[in-house]
C-alpha positions as CSV (number, residue, x, y, z in Angstrom):
1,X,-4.8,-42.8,-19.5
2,X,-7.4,-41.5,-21.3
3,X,-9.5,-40.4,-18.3
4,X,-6.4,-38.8,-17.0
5,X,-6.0,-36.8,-19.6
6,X,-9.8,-35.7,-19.9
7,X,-9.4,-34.4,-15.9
8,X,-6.2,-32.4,-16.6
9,X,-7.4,-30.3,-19.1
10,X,-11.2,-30.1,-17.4
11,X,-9.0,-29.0,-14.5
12,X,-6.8,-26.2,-17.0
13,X,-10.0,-25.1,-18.0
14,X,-11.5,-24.2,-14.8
15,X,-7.9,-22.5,-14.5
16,X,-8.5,-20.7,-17.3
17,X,-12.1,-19.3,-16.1
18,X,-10.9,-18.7,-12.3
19,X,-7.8,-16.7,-13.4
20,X,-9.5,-14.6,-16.2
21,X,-12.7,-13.6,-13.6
22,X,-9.5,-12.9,-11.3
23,X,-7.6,-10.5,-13.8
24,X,-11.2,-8.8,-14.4
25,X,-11.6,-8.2,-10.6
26,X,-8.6,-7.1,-9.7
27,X,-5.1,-7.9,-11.5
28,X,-3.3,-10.5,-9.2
29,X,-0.2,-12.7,-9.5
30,X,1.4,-15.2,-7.1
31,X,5.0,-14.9,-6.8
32,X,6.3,-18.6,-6.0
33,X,10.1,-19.4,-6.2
34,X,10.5,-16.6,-9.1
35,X,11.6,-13.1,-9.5
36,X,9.5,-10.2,-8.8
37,X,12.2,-7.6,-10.8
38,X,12.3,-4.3,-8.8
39,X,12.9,-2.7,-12.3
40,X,11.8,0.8,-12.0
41,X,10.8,0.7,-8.2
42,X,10.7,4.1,-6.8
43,X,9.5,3.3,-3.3
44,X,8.9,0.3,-0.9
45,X,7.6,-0.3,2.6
46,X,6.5,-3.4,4.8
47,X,4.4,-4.0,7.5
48,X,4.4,-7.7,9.6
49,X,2.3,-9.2,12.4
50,X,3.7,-11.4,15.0
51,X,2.3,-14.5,12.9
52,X,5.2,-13.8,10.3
53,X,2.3,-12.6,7.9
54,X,4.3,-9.8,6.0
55,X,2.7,-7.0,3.7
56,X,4.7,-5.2,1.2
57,X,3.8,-1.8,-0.7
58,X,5.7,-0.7,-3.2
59,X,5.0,1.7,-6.4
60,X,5.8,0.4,-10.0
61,X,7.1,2.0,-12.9
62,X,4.2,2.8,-14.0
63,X,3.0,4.5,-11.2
64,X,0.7,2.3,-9.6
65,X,0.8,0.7,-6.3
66,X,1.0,-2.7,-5.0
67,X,0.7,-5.0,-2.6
68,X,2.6,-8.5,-1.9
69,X,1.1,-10.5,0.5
70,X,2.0,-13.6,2.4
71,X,3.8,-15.4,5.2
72,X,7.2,-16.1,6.2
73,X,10.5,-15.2,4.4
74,X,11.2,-16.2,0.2
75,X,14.1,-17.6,1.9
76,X,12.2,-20.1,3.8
77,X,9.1,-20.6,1.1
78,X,7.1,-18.0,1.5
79,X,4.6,-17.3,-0.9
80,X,2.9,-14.2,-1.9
81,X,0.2,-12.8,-3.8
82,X,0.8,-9.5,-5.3
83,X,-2.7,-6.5,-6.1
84,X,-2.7,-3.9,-7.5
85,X,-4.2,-1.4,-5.0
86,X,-4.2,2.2,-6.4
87,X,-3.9,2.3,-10.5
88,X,-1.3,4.1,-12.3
89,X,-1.6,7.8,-12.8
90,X,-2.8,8.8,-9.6
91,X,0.9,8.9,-7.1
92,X,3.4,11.2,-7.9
93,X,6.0,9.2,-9.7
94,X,8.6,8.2,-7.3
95,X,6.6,8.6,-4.5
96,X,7.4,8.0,-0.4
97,X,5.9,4.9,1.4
98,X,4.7,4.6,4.6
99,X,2.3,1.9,6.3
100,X,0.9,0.8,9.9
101,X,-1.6,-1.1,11.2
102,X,-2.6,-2.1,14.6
103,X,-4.3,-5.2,14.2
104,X,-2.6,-8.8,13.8
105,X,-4.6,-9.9,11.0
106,X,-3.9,-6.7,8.7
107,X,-8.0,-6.0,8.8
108,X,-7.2,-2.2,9.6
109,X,-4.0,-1.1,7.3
110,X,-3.2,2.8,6.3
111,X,-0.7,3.3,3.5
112,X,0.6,7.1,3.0
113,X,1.5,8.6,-0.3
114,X,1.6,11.5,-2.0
115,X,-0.2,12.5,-5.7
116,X,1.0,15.1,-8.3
117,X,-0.9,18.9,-7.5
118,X,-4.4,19.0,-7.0
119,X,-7.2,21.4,-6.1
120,X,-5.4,21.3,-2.8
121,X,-1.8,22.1,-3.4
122,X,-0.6,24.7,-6.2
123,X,2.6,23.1,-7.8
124,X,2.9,20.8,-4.7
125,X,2.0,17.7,-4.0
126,X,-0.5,16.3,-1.9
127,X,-0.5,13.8,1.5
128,X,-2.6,11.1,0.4
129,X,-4.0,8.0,3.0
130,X,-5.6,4.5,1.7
131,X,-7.8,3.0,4.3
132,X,-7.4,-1.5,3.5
133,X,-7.4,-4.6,4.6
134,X,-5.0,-7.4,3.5
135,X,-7.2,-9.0,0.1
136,X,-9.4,-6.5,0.6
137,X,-11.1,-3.5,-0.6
138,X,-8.6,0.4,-0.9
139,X,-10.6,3.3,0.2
140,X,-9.2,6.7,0.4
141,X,-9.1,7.7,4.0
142,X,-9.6,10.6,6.2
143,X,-6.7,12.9,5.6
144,X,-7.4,13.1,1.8
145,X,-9.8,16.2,2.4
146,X,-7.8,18.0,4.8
147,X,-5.3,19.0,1.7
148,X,-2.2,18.4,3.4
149,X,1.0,19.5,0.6
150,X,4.1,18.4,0.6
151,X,7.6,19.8,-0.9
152,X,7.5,18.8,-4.6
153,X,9.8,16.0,-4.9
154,X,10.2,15.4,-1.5
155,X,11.3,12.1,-0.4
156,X,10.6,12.0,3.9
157,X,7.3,10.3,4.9
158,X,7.4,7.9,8.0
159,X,4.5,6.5,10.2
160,X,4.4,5.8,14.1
161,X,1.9,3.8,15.4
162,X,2.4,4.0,19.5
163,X,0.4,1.2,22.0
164,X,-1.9,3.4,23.2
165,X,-2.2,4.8,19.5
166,X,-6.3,5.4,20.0
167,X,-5.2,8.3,22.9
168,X,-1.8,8.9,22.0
169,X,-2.3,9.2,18.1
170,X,-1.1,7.7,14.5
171,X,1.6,10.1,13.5
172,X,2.3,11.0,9.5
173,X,5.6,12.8,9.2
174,X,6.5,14.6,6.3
175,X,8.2,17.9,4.2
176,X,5.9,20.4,4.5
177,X,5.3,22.7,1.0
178,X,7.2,25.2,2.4
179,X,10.2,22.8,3.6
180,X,10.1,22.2,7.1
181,X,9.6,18.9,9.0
182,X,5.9,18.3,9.3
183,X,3.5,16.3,11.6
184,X,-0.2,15.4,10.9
185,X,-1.6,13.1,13.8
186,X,-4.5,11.6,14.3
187,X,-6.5,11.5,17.9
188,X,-9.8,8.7,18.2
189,X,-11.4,11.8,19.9
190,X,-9.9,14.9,17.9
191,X,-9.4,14.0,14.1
192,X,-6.3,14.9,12.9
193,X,-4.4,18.0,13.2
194,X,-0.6,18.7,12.0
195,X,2.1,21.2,12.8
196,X,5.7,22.2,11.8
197,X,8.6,20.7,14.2
């Protein structure tokens, strides 16, 4: 009995270790069988591969993004780890989702956003892309630079991913500054470009 108890709390220990290294590197929690409260929730979008493996982005109250991770449905068991993948202060509050990816095992994910004004946008907000991989590292992506503004406040943001996407193009849709229905797409061999619709 003794022995028993000696391995449960060596093995709480090494708990203890592994999960504070993990809150150093990068702040993760696994949701099994409990609650993840939506409280304060602005904005949520998914992504899934055939496998059932499921990705879900949404922003906190606090501003910050995250990302669930896992397989399968709660309903059926799932489980999922949830990161933090963009810290707090740097979305607009209540921002728009959008996310694609055109591999099966998530290693090439882009998640749209938009952040407060910028250099780029005076009193507007600004198109923002995150370049990922599922448990791995955020990166800002391309269209960061090209200082893309939205309408301040503005809730339409969507992302099409066709088959041919590498000829056809990734397409980001959203409310121009000005107000109109805007497209920015991205070409393997011409960048990206947008226009008004």
């Amino acid at each position: 009995m003794l022995h028993q108890a000696i391995l449960l709390l060596s093995a709480l220990a090494l708990l203890q270790v592994d999960a504070s290294n993990l809150m150093a590197a990068a702040p993760k929690r696994v949701v099994m069988n409990e609650p993840l409260y939506m409280d304060g929730v602005s904005s949520i979008t998914a992504i899934q591969a055939p496998s059932g493996a499921t990705m879900v982005y949404y922003q906190a109250a606090d501003t910050s993004i995250h990302e669930l991770s896992g397989t399968g449905s709660p309903v059926t068991g799932g489980q999922y780890t949830d990161s933090l993948i963009l810290a707090a202060g740097q979305a607009r509050n209540n921002t728009p989702l959008a996310a694609a990816t055109w591999t099966t095992d998530f290693s090439e994910i882009r998640l749209y956003y938009t952040s407060n004004s910028d250099g780029y946008c005076s009193g507007a907000t600004h198109l923002r892309e995150l370049v990922g991989s599922s448990g791995g590292s955020w990166s800002t992506g391309g269209l960061d630079a090209l200082g893309y503004c939205t309408a301040p406040s503005s809730q339409p943001l969507y992302v099409t991913l066709p088959g041919d996407w590498k000829s056809d193009g990734l397409r980001v849709g959203f409310s121009c500054e000005s107000g109109p229905l805007c497209e920015a797409l991205w070409q393997d061999s011409k960048g990206w470009a947008w226009a008004e619709y």
